[in-house]
Residue frames relative to the residue before (quaternion, step in Angstrom):
aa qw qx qy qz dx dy dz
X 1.0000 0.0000 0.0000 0.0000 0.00 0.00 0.00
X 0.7886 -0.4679 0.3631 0.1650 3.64 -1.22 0.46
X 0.3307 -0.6961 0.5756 0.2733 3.35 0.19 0.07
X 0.7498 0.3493 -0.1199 0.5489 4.00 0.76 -1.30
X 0.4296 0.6337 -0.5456 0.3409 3.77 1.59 0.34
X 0.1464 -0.7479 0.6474 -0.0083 3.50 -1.61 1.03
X 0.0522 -0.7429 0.6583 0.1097 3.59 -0.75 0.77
X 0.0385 -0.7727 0.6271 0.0908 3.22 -1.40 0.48
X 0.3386 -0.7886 0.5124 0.0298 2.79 -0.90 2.39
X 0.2737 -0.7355 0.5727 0.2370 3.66 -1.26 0.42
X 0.4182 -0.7295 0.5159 0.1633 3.72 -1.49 0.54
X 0.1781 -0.6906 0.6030 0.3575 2.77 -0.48 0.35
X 0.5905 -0.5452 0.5537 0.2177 3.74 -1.93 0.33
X 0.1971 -0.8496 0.4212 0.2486 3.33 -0.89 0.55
X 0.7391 -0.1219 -0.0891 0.6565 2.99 1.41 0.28
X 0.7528 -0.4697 0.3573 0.2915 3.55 -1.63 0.77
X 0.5710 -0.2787 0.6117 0.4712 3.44 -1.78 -0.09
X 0.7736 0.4839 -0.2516 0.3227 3.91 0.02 -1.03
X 0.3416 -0.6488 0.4862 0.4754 3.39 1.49 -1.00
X 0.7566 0.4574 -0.4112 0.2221 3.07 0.47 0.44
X 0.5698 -0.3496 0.2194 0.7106 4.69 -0.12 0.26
X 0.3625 -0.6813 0.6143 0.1647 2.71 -1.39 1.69
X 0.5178 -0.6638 0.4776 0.2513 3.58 -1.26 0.20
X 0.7781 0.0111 0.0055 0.6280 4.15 -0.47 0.65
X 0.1522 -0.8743 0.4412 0.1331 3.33 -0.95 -0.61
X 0.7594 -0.3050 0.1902 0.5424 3.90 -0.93 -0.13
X 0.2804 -0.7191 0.6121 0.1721 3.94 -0.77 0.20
X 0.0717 0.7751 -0.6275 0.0160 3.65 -0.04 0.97
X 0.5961 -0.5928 0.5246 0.1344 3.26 -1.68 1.28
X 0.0056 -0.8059 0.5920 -0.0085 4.07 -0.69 1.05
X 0.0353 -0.8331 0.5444 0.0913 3.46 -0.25 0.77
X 0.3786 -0.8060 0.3949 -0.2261 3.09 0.18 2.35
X 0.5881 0.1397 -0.3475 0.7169 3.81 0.93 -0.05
X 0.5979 0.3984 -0.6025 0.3475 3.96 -0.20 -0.01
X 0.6667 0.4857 -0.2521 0.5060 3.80 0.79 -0.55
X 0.7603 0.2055 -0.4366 0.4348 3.45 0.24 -0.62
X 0.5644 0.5213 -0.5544 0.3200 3.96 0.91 0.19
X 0.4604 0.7031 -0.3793 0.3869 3.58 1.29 -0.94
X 0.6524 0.5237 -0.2300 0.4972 3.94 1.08 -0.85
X 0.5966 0.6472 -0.2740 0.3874 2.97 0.95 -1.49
X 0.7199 0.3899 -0.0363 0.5730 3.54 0.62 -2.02
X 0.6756 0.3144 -0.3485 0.5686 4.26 0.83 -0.30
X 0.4469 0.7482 -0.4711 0.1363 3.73 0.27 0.29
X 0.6561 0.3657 -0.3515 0.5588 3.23 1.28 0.06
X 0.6790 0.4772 -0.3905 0.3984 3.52 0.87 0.14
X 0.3993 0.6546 -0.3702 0.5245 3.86 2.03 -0.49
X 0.5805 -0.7052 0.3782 0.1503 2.97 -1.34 0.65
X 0.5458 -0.5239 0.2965 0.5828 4.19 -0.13 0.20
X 0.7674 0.4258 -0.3053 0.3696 3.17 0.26 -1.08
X 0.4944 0.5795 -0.3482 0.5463 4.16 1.26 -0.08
X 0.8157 0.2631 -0.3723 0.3561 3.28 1.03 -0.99
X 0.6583 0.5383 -0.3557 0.3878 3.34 0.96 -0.26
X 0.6224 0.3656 -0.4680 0.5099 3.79 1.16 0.10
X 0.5889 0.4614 -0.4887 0.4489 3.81 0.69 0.19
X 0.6934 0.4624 -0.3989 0.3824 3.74 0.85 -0.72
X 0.5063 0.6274 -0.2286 0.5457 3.55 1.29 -1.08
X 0.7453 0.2250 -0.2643 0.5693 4.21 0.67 -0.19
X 0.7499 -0.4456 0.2437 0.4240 3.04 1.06 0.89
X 0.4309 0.6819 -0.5782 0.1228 4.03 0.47 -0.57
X 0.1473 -0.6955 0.6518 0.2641 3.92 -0.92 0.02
X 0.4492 -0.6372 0.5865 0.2194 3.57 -0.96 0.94
């Protein structure tokens, strides 16, 4: 992945202006290759258990 890769995650609302189930929601910006390199370059300092649920979802060192 990119280093400059950005997902952008939506929310969902918990409720309307009206009180009632908001519809869709806010779109917030994740800058996802700045983080998954941040791991990449902290991996000896993360903890066993971090590294083995990040390797176990697949991370590639």
């Amino acid at each position: 992945m990119p280093r400059a890769h950005v997902e952008t995650v939506v929310t969902e609302t918990a409720a309307g202006s009206e009180g009632g189930a908001g519809e869709g929601g806010e779109g917030i910006e994740v800058r996802l290759g700045k983080w998954v390199n941040n791991q990449r370059t902290r991996r000896s300092s993360l903890g066993e258990g971090r590294v083995r649920l990040l390797t176990e979802l697949g991370m590639r060192w």
